[in-house]
Every structure is written in structure tokens, then in C-alpha cells.
C-alpha atoms as a printed R data frame, in Angstrom:
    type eleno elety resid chain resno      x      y       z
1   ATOM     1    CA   UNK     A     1 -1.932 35.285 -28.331
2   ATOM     2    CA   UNK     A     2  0.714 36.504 -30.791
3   ATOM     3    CA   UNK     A     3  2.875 38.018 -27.284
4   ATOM     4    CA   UNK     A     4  2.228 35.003 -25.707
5   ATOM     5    CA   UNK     A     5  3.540 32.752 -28.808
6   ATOM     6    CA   UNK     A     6  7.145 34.772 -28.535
7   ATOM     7    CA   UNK     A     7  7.508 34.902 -25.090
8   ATOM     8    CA   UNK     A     8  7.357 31.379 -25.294
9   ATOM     9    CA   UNK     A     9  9.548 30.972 -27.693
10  ATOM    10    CA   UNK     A    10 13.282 29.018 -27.029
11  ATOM    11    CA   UNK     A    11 16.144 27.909 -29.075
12  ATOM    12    CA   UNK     A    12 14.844 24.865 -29.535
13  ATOM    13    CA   UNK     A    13 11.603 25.757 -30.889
14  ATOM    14    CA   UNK     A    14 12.611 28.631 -33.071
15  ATOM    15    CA   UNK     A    15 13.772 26.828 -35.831
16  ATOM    16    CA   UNK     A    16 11.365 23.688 -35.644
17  ATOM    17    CA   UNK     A    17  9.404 24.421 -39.010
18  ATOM    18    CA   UNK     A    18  7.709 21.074 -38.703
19  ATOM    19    CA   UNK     A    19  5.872 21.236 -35.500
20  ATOM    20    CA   UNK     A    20  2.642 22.786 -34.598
21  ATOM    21    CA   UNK     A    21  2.604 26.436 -34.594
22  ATOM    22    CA   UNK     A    22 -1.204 27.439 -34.269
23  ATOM    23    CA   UNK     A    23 -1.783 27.005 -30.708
24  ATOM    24    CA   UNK     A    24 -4.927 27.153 -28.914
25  ATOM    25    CA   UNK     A    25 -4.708 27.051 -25.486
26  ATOM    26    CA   UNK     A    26 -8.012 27.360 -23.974
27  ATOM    27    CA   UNK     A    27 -8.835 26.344 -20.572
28  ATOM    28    CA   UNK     A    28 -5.703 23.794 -19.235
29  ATOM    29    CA   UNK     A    29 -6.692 21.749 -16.338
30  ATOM    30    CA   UNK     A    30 -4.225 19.667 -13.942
31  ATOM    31    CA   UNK     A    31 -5.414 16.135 -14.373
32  ATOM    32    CA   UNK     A    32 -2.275 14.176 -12.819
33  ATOM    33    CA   UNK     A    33  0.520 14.639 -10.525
34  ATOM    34    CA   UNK     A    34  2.839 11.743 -10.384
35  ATOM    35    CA   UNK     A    35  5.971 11.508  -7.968
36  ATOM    36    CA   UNK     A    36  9.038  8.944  -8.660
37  ATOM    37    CA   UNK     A    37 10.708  8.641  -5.100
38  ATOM    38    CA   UNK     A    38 13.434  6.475  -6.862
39  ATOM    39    CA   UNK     A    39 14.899  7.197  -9.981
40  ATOM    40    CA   UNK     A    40 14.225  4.421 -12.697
41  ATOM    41    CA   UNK     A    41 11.493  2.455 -10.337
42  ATOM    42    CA   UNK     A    42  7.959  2.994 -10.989
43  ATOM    43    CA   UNK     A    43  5.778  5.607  -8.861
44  ATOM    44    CA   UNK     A    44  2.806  7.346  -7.664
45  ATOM    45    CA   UNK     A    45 -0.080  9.757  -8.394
46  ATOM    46    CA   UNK     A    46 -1.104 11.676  -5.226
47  ATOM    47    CA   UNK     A    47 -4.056 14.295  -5.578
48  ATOM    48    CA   UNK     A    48 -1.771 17.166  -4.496
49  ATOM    49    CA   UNK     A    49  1.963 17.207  -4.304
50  ATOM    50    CA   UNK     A    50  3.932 20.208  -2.280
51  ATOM    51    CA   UNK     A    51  6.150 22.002  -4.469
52  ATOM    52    CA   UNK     A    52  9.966 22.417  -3.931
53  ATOM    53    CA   UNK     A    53 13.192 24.008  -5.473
54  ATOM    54    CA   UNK     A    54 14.523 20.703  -6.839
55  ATOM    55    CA   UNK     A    55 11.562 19.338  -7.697
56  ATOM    56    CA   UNK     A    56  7.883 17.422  -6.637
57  ATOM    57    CA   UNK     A    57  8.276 16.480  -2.781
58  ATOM    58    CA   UNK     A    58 10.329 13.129  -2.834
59  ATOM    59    CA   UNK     A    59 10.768 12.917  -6.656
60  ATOM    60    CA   UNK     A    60 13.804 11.133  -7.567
61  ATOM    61    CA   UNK     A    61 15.110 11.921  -3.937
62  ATOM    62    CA   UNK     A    62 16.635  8.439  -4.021
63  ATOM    63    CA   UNK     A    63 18.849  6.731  -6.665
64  ATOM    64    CA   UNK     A    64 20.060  3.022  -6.969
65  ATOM    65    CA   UNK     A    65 24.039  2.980  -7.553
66  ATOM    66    CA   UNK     A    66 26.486  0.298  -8.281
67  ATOM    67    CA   UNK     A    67 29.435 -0.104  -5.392
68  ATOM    68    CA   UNK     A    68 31.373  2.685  -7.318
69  ATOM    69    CA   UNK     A    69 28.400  4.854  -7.339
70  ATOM    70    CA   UNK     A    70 27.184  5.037 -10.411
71  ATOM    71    CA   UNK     A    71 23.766  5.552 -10.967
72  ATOM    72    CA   UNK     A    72 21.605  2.799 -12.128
73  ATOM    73    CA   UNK     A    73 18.509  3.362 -14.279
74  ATOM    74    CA   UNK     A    74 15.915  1.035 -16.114
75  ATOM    75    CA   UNK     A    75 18.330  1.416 -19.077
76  ATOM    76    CA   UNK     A    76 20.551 -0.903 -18.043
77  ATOM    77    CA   UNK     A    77 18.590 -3.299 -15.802
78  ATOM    78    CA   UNK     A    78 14.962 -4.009 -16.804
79  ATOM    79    CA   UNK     A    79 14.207 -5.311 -13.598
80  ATOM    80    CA   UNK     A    80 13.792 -1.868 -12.402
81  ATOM    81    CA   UNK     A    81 10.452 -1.965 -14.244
82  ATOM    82    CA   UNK     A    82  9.050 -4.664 -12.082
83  ATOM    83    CA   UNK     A    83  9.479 -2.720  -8.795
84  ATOM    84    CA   UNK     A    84  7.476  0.487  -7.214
85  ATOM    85    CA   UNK     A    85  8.014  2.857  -4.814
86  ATOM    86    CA   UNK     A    86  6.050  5.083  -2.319
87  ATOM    87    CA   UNK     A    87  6.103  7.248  -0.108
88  ATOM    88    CA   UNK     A    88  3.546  7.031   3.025
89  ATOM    89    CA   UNK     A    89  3.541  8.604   6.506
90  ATOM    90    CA   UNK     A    90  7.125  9.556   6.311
91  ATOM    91    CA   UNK     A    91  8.155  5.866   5.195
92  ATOM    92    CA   UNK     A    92  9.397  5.558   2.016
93  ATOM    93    CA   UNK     A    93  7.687  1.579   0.725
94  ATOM    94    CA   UNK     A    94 10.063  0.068  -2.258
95  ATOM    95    CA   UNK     A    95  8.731 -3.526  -3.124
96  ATOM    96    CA   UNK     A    96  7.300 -6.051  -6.448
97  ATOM    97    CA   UNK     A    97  4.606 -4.656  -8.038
98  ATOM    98    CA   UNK     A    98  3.540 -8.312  -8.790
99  ATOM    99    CA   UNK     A    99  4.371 -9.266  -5.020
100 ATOM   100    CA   UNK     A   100  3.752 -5.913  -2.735
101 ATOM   101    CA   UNK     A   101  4.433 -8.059   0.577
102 ATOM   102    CA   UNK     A   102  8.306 -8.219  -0.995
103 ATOM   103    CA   UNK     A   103 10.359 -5.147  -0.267
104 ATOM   104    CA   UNK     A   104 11.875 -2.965   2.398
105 ATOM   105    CA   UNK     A   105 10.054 -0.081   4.693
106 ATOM   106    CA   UNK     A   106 12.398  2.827   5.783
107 ATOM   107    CA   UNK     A   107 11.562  5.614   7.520
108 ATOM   108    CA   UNK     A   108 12.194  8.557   5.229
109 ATOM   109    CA   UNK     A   109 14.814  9.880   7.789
110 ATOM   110    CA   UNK     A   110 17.002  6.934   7.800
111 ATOM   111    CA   UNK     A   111 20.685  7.273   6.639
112 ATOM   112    CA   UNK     A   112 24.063  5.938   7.556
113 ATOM   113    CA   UNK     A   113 25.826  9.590   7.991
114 ATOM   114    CA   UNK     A   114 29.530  7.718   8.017
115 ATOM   115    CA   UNK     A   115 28.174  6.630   4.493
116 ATOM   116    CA   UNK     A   116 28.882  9.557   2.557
117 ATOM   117    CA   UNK     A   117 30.263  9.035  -1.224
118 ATOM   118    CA   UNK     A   118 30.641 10.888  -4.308
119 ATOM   119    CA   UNK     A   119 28.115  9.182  -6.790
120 ATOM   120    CA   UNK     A   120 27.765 10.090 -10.647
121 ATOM   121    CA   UNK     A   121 24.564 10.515 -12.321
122 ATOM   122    CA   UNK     A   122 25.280 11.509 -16.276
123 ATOM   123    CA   UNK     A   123 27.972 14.669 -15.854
124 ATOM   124    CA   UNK     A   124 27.233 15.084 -12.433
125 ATOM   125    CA   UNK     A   125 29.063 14.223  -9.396
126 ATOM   126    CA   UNK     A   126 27.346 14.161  -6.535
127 ATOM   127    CA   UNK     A   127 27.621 13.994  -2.717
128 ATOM   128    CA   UNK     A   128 25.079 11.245  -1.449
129 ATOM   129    CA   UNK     A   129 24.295  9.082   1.651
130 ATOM   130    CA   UNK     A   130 23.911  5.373   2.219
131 ATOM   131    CA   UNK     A   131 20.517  4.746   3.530
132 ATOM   132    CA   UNK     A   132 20.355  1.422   4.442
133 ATOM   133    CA   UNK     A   133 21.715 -2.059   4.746
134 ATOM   134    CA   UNK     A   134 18.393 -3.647   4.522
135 ATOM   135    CA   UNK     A   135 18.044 -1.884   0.996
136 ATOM   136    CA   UNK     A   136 20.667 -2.590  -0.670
137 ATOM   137    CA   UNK     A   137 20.403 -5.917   0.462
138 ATOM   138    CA   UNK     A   138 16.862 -6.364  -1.402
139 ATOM   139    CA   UNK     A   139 17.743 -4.932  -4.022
140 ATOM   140    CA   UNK     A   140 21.163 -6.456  -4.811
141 ATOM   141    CA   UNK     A   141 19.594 -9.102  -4.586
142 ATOM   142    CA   UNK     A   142 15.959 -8.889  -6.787
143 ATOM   143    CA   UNK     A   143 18.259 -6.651  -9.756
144 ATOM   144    CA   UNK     A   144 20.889 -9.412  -9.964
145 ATOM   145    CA   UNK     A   145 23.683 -6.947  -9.213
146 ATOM   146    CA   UNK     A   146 25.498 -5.613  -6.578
147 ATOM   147    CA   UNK     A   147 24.198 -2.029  -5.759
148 ATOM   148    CA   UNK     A   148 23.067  0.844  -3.156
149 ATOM   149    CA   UNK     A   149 20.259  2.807  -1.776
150 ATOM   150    CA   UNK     A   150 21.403  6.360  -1.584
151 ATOM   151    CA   UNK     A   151 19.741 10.354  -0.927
152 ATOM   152    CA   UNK     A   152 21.407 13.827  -1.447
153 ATOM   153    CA   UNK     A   153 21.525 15.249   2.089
154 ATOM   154    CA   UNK     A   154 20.859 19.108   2.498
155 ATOM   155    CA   UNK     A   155 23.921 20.386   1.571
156 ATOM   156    CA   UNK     A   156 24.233 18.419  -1.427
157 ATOM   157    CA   UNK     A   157 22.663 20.727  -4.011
158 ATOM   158    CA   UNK     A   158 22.998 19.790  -7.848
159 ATOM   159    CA   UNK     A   159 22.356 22.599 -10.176
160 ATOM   160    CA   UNK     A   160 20.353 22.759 -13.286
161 ATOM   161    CA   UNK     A   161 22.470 22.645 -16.677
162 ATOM   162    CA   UNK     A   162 23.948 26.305 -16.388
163 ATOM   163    CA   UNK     A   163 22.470 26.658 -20.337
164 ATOM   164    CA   UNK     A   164 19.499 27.080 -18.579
165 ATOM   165    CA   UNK     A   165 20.017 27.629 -14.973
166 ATOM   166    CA   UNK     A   166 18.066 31.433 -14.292
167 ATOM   167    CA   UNK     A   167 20.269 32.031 -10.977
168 ATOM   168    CA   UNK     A   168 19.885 29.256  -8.550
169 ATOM   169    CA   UNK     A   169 17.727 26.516  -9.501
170 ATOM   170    CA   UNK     A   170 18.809 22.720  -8.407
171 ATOM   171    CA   UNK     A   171 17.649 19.657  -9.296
172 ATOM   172    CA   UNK     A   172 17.686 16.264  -7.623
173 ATOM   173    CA   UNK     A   173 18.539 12.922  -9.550
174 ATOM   174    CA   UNK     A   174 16.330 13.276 -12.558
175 ATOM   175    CA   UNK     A   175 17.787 13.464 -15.479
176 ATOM   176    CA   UNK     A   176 18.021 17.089 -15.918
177 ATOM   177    CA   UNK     A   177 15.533 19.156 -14.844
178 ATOM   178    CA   UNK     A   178 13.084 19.651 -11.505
179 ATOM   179    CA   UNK     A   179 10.025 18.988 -13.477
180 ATOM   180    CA   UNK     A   180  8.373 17.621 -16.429
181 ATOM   181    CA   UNK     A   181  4.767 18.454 -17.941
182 ATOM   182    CA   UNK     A   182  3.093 17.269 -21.047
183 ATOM   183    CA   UNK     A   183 -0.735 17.468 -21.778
184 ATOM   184    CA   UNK     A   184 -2.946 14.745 -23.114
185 ATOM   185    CA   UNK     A   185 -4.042 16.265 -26.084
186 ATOM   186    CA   UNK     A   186 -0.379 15.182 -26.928
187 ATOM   187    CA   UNK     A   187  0.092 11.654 -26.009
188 ATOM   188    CA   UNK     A   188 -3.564 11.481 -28.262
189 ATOM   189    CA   UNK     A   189 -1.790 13.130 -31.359
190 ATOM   190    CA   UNK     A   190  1.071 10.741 -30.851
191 ATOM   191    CA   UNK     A   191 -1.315  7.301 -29.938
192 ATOM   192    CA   UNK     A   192 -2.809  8.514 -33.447
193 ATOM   193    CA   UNK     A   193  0.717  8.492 -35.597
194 ATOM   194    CA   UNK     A   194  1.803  5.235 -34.328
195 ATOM   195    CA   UNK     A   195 -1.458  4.024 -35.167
196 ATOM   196    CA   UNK     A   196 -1.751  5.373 -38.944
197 ATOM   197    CA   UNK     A   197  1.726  3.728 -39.196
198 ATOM   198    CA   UNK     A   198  1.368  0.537 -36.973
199 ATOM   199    CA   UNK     A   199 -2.549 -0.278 -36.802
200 ATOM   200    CA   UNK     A   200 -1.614 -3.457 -34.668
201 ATOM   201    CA   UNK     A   201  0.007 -1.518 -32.214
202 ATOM   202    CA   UNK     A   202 -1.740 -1.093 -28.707
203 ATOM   203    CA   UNK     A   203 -1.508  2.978 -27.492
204 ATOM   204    CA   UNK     A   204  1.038  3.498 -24.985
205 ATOM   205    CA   UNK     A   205  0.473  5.126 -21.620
206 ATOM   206    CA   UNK     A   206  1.780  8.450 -20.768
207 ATOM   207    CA   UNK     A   207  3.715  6.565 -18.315
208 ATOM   208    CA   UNK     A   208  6.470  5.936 -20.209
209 ATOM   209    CA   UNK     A   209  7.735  9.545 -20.861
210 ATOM   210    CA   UNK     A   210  7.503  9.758 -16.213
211 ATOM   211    CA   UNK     A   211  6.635 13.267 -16.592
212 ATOM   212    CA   UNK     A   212  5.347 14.902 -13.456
213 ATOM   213    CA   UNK     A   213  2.229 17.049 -14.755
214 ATOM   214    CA   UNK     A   214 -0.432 15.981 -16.730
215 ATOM   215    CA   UNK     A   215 -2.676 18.486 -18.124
216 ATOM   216    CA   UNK     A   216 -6.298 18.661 -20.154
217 ATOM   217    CA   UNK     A   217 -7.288 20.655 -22.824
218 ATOM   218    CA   UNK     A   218 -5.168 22.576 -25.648
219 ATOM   219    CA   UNK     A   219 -3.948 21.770 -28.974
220 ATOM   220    CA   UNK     A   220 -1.525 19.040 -29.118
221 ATOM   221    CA   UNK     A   221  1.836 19.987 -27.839
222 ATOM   222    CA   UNK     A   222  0.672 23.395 -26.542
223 ATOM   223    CA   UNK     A   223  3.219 22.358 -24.122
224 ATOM   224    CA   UNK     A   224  6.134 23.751 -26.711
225 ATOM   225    CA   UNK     A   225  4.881 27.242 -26.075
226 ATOM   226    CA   UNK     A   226  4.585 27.734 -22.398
227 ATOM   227    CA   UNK     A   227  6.813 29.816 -20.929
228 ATOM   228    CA   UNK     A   228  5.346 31.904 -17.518
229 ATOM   229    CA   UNK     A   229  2.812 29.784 -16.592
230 ATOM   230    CA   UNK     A   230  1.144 29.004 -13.268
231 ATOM   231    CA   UNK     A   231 -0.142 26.442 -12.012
232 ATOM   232    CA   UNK     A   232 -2.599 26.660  -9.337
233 ATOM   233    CA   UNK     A   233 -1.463 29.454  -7.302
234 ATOM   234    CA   UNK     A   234  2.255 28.216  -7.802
235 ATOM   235    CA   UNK     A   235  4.441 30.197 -10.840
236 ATOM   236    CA   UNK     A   236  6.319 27.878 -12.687
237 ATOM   237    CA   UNK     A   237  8.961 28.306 -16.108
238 ATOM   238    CA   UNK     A   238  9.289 26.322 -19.496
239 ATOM   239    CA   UNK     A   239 12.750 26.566 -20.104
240 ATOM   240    CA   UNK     A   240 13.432 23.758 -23.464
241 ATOM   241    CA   UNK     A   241 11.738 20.914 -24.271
242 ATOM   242    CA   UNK     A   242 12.299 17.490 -23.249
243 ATOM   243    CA   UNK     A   243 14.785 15.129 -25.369
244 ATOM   244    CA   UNK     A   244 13.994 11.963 -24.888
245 ATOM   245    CA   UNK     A   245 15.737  8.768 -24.944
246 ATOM   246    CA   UNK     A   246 15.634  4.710 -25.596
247 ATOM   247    CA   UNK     A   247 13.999  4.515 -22.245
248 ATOM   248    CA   UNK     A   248 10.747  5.582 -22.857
249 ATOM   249    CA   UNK     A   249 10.734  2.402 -25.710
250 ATOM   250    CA   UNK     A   250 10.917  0.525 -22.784
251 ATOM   251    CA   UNK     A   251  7.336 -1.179 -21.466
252 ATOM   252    CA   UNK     A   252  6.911  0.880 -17.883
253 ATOM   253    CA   UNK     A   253  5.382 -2.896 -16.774
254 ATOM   254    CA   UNK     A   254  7.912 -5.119 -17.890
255 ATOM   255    CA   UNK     A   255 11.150 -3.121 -18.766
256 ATOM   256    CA   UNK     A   256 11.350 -4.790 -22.433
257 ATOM   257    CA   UNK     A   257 12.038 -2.572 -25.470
258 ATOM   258    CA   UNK     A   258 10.119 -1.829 -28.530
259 ATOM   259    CA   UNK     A   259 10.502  0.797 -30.822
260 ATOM   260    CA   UNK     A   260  7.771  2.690 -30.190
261 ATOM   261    CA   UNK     A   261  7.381  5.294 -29.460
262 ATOM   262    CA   UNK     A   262 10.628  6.816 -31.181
263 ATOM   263    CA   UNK     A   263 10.025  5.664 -34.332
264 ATOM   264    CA   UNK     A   264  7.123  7.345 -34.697
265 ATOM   265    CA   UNK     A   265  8.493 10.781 -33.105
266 ATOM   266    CA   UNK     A   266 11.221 10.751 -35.002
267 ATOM   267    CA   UNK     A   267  8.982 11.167 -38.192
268 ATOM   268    CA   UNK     A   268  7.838 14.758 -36.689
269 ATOM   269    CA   UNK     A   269  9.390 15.363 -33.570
270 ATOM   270    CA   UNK     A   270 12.846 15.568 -34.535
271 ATOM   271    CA   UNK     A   271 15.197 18.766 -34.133
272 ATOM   272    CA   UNK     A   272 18.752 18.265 -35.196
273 ATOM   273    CA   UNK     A   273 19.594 15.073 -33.126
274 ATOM   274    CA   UNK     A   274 16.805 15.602 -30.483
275 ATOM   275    CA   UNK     A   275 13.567 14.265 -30.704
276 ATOM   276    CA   UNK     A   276 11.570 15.849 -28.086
277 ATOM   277    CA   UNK     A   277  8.078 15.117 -26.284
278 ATOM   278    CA   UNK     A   278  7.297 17.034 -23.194
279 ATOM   279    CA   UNK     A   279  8.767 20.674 -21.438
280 ATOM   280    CA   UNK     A   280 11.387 20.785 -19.017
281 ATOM   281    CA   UNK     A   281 10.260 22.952 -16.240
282 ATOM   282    CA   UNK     A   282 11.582 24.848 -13.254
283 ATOM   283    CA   UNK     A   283  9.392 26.173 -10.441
284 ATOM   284    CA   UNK     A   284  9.977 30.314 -10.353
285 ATOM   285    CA   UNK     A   285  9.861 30.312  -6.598
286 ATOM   286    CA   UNK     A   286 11.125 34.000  -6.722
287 ATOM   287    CA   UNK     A   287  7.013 35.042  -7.046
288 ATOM   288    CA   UNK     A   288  6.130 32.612  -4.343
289 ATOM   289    CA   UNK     A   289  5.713 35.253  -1.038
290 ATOM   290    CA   UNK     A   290  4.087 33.278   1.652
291 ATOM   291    CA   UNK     A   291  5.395 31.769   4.347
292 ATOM   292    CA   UNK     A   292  4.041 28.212   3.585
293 ATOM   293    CA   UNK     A   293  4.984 26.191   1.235
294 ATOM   294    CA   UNK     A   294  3.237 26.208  -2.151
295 ATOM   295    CA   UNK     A   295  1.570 22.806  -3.358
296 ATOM   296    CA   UNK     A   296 -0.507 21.726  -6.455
297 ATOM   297    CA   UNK     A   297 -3.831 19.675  -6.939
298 ATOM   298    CA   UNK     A   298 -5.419 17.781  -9.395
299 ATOM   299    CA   UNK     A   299 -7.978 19.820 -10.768
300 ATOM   300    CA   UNK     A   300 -5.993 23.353 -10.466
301 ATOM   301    CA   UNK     A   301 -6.084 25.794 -13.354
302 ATOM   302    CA   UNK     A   302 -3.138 26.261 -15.933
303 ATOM   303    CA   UNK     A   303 -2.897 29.882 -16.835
304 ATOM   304    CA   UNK     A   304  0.160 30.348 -19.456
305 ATOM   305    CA   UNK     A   305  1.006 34.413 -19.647
């Protein structure tokens, strides 16, 4: 356990002398896999999910811009919250989650290829396509704003902050990093502070951190410490933990902010000017050997090394 605690170990965690360091891991279970097609819109939880470089199979492989190409998240337009999006027998669905019957079907192969443009997603400029007329029509129109349906084609490959990059690892328009994993025993521990300082508070869902794995078992924020761990049959790397950001004070239903569940964090979750919930993972597909690709189920083991 002790050779498992310092492998684990990052910069971020070193010096973090108020979080949890007795951590008993136990036997960790996959209990969700959720995929985001669209970055900012709401998304799904398949029972398996095949496993690439830049992330979960069509996670955040689409991203609404403005006509200059800057990206557009919940952030900045609450509406966002109101819509969901799916992929289904290679179509990706985007419609009202009050009103499924509104929205647009595209086949997930649809671009215009004369539409290419540089687009911006935080310090990142990016190569992307136009996808289609039809959705950026519906959208413009249900955000309120003129915008754009785009996808990073092939070539486009964005890299992983170089802080952290461990040789080629890409990511596609999440925030940062190709995956996200927190367990349950932590969104518990954190349900429990916001209640002991808010009693009239209703417990948030894990929904509004939009991480991709959900595991049981394991202290709270066991997370911190992994490092090697596998998933599955598939090898996978902790490399910092997650800072998060106004958006998860945002109501994943509605789009309107709170203060939860910052506030609370912030009382013992803070590093420096981070406060952090959740590990930023990449997938260490130098171990993966076979020919197919490697995918993850609900109900796989977690073995941390």
C-alpha cells in the first residue's frame, strides 16, 4: 500500500496536507460510463464504451462555435443545459430534453469538407469542420445566438497540456484531458459537507462534474491516488487532478447557477487557487497489444498498481 501511495503521488497532491491521506482501496467496481458527444450539451450512459487515444468513442467529438469559431459552452449560454445529445447507429441525435421530437439527425459521417476553419477552444486553436446547415440552423436558433456545428477531422490532433503530455497523447474538445473518473464514495463525502453546512440543500448528482467513469467502493477520493490503474482489461494513467470551475454550480437540468457545490469544496478541497474534485486521466495505450480495439463495461474491475 505504502508503494502504491507514492507512485501515485503528483505535484498537486504532494503538498495537499488537508485532504485524505489513509486510503483504502478495496475492491473498485465500474458502475457508469457516460459519453458527451457535444461539448457543454447533456449526454449518455452506455453499458460499454470503446476506448480511444483522445478519449471515450464520440466524447466531446463535436463543439458548438460562434461565426468566429469560438467555442461555446454552458458557461455562457444556459440553454445548453436544456438540450441532449446521442449517438445511435452511426447518427449522432441532438434535440430538447423536454421536447425529444425537436432537433436534428445527422449521420455521424456528415461534414461540409470546403468548411474547414480554425476554431479556439481555451489556448487551443484548432482545425475543425462544418457539419451541417441543418445544425446550425437549430441551434442558432433554440440558443438565441448565431453559432456552428463543428468536428476535428483525422488530421486534426490536439495534444494534451505538454505539463503532462507522456509522448503523444491528444485530446478532443474537452476541456483538457481525454478522460475523467471520480468514485461515489466521493460525491457521498461531498453530498455530506454541503449538508452539515446547508441542511436545506437537496444532494447534487454526479452529473454536474460530466466525468466519464464512475466507480464503487474505496475511501472517499481514493481517486487522488491512482496512478497505473486498469480498468477492465484496458491500462489507463492518473496524471493531476481535476480543477474545476463555475460550471459545475450550474443545475445540469436547467443551466441556472448556485453556489454549490464550490462553496463547500472550497472549505477542503482547495490547493493554492485550484479546488479540485475528480482525476484527469489518459488511456496508456502503449500496453494495449491486440489488434482490436480495447473497450470498457459497467461492471469491470478497477485494479490500481
Amino acid at each position: 500500500m505504502l508503494g502504491l501511495f507514492y507512485n501515485a503521488l503528483n505535484p498537486f497532491i504532494c503538498e495537499v496536507h488537508s485532504f485524505l491521506i489513509i486510503v483504502n482501496l478495496g475492491m473498485l467496481t465500474l458502475t457508469q460510463i457516460n459519453v458527451f458527444p457535444v461539448k457543454s450539451l447533456d449526454g449518455y450512459s452506455p453499458q460499454s464504451a470503446v476506448v480511444e487515444k483522445q478519449g471515450l468513442q464520440y466524447d466531446r467529438r463535436w463543439m458548438i462555435t460562434d461565426e468566429k469559431g469560438l467555442f461555446m459552452t454552458l458557461r455562457n449560454n444556459k440553454r445548453m443545459a436544456l438540450l441532449k445529445a446521442v449517438v445511435e447507429d452511426n447518427q449522432l441525435l441532438i434535440f430538447e430534453k423536454e421536447n425529444p421530437q425537436n432537433g436534428v439527425k445527422l449521420s455521424i459521417f456528415d461534414q461540409i469538407t470546403e468548411g474547414v476553419m480554425d476554431t479556439e477552444i481555451w489556448d487551443d486553436r484548432v482545425v475543425s469542420v462544418l457539419v451541417s446547415p441543418e445544425a446550425n440552423a437549430f441551434l442558432s436558433d433554440f440558443l438565441g445566438k448565431k453559432c456552428q456545428l463543428v468536428t476535428m477531422p483525422p488530421h486534426s490532433q490536439r495534444r494534451v497540456d505538454e505539463d503532462f503530455n507522456t509522448g503523444d497523447d491528444i485530446v478532443s474538445y474537452a476541456d483538457g484531458f481525454p478522460f475523467l473518473i471520480i468514485g461515489e464514495a466521493s460525491m457521498v463525502q461531498l453530498n455530506e459537507k454541503i449538508a452539515e453546512r446547508k441542511p436545506s440543500n437537496a444532494p447534487l448528482s454526479m452529473r454536474r462534474f460530466r466525468t466519464n467513469f464512475v466507480f464503487s467502493g474505496g475511501t472517499p477520493f481514493a481517486e487522488d491516488y491512482f496512478g497505473d490503474f486498469r480498468i477492465g482489461e484496458v491500462d489507463f494513467k492518473g496524471v493531476k487532478p481535476c480543477g474545476r470551475c463555475v460550471m459545475t454550480t450550474q443545475d445540469p437540468d436547467t443551466g441556472e447557477k448556485g453556489k454549490e457545490p464550490l462553496d463547500t469544496l472550497m472549505t477542503f478541497r482547495e490547493r493554492g487557487k485550484k479546488i479540485l474534485f475528480g482525476q484527469n486521466v489518459i488511456w496508456n495505450n502503449q500496453k494495449w497489444q491486440w489488434a482490436w480495439q480495447p473497450e470498457v463495461k459497467v461492471g469491470d474491475p478497477i485494479t490500481v498498481f
